[in-house]
Structure formats: structure tokens, C-alpha cells
Backbone as CSV, one residue per row, in Angstrom:
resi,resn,N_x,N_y,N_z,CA_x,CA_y,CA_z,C_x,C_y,C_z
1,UNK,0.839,-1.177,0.000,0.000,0.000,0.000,0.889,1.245,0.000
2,UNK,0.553,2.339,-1.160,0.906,3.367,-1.021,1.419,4.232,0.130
3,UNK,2.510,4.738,0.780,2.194,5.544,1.899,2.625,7.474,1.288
4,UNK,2.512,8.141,2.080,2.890,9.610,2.128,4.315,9.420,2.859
5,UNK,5.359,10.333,1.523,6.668,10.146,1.515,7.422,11.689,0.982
6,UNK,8.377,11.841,1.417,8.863,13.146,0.435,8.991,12.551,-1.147
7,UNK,8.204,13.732,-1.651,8.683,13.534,-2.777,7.095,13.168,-3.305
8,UNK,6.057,12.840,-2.767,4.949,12.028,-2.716,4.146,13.661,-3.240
9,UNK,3.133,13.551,-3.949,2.140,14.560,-4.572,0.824,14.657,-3.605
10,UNK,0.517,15.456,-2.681,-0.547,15.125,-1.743,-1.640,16.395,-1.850
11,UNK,-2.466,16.305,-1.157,-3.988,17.306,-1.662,-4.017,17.322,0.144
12,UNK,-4.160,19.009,0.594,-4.523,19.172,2.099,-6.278,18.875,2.247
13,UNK,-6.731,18.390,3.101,-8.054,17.901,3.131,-9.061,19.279,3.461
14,UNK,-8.450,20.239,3.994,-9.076,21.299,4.481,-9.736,22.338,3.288
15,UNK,-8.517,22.830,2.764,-8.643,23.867,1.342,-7.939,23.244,-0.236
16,UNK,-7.919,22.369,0.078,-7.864,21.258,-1.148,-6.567,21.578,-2.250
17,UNK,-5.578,22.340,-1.170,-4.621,22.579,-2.061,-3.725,21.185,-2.401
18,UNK,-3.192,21.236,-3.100,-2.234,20.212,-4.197,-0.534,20.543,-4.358
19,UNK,-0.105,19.608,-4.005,1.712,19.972,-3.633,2.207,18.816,-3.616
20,UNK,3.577,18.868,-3.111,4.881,18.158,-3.481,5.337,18.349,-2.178
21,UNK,5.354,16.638,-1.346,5.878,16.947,0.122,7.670,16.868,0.049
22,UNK,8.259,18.233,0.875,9.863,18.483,0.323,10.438,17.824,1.899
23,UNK,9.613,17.918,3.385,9.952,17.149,4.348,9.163,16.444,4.967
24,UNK,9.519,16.047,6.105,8.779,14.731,6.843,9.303,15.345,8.084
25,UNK,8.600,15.409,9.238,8.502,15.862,10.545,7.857,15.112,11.929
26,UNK,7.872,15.642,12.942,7.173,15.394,14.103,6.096,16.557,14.329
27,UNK,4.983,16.787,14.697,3.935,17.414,15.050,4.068,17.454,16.518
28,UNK,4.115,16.527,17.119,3.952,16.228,18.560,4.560,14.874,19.191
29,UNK,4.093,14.399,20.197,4.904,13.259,20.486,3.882,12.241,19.970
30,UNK,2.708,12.892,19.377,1.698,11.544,18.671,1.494,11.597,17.164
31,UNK,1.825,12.697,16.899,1.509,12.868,15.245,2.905,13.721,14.263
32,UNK,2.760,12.713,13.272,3.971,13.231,12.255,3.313,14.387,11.656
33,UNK,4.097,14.685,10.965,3.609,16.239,10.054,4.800,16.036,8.667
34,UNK,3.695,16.884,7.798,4.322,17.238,6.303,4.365,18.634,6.095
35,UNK,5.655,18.986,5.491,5.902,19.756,4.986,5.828,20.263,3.035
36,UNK,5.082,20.647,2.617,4.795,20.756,1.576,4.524,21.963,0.815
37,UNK,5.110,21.985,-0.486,5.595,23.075,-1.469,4.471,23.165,-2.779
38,UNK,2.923,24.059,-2.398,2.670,23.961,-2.977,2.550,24.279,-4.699
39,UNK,2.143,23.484,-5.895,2.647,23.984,-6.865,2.060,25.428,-7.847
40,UNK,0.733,25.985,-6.436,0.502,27.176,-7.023,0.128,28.076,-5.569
41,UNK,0.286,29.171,-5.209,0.158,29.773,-3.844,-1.380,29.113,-3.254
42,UNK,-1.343,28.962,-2.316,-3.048,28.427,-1.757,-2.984,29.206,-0.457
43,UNK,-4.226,29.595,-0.586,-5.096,30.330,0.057,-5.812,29.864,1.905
44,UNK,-5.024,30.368,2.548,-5.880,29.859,4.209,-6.384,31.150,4.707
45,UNK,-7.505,31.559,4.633,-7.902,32.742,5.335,-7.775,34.069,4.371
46,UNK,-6.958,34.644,5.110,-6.466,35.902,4.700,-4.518,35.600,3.934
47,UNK,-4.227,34.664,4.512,-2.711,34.047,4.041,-3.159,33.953,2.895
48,UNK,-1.819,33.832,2.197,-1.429,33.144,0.830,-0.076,32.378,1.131
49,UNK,0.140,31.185,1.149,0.919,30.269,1.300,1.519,29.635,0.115
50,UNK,2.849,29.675,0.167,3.599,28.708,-1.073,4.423,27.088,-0.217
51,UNK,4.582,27.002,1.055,4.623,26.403,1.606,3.534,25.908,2.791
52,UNK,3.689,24.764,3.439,2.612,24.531,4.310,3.228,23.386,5.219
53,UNK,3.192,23.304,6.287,3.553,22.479,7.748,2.519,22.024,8.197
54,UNK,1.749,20.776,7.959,0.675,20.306,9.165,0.491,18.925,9.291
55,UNK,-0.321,18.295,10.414,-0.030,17.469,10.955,-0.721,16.455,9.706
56,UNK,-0.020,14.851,9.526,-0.385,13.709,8.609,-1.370,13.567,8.165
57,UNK,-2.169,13.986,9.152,-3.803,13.372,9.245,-4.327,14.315,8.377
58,UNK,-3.855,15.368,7.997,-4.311,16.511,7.129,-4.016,16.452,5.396
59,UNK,-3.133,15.396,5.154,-2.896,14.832,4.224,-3.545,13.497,3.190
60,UNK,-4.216,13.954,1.919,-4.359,12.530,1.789,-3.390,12.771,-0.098
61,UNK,-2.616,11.269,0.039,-2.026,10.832,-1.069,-2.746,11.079,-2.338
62,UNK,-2.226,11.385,-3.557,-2.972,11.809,-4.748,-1.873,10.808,-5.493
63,UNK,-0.520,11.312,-5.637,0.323,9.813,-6.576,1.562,9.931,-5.662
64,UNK,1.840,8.363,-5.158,2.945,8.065,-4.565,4.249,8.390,-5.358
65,UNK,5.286,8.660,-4.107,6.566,8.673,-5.011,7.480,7.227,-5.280
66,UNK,7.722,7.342,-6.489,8.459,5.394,-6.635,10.111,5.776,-6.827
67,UNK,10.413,5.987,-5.059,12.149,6.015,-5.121,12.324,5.243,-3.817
68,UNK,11.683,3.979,-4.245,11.858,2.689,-3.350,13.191,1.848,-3.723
């Protein structure tokens, strides 16, 4: 099964932006986090974001990366 990897193409579940995860992190002592570069500025609020930091669970996979 597919997982979320750098390098991996992922969609944030919230504002449905679309990116390219560049790290892999800790959130907390229970949840990982992604770091991701999205490939057009996306919009949270009043922000405009070209990058984005949040926790896994906020992530879902769109196409795995194959550098297995």
C-alpha cells in the first residue's frame, strides 16, 4: 500500500490545495507532520501560502513517489 513520503504529490483535506511533500517531521509526540511546497500559492484565510507544515492526518495521497 501506497504511503505519504517526500517527494509524494498530496492534496490538504481542508482547502484542497495540491503539492509536493519536500519534508517529513514530528507534530507532537503523537503525530507526524508534512511539509509541503505547494505547486501554485493556496489560500488559508487571509494568508497566501507557497509552503505549508501540518499534521499527517491533514494529508491525503494523490500519486505516490516510486524512489523505493
Amino acid at each position: 500500500m501506497p504511503r505519504i513520503s517526500v517527494g509524494s504529490l498530496v492534496k490538504h483535506r481542508i482547502n484542497g490545495a495540491v503539492g509536493l511533500v519536500v519534508e517529513h517531521g514530528m507534530w507532537n509526540a503523537d503525530w507526524g507532520c508534512f511539509r509541503v511546497k505547494f505547486n501554485k500559492p493556496a489560500v488559508f484565510g487571509n494568508a497566501t501560502c507557497d509552503y505549508l507544515t501540518d499534521r499527517a492526518d491533514r494529508w491525503v495521497l494523490v500519486s505516490a513517489c516510486d524512489n523505493q
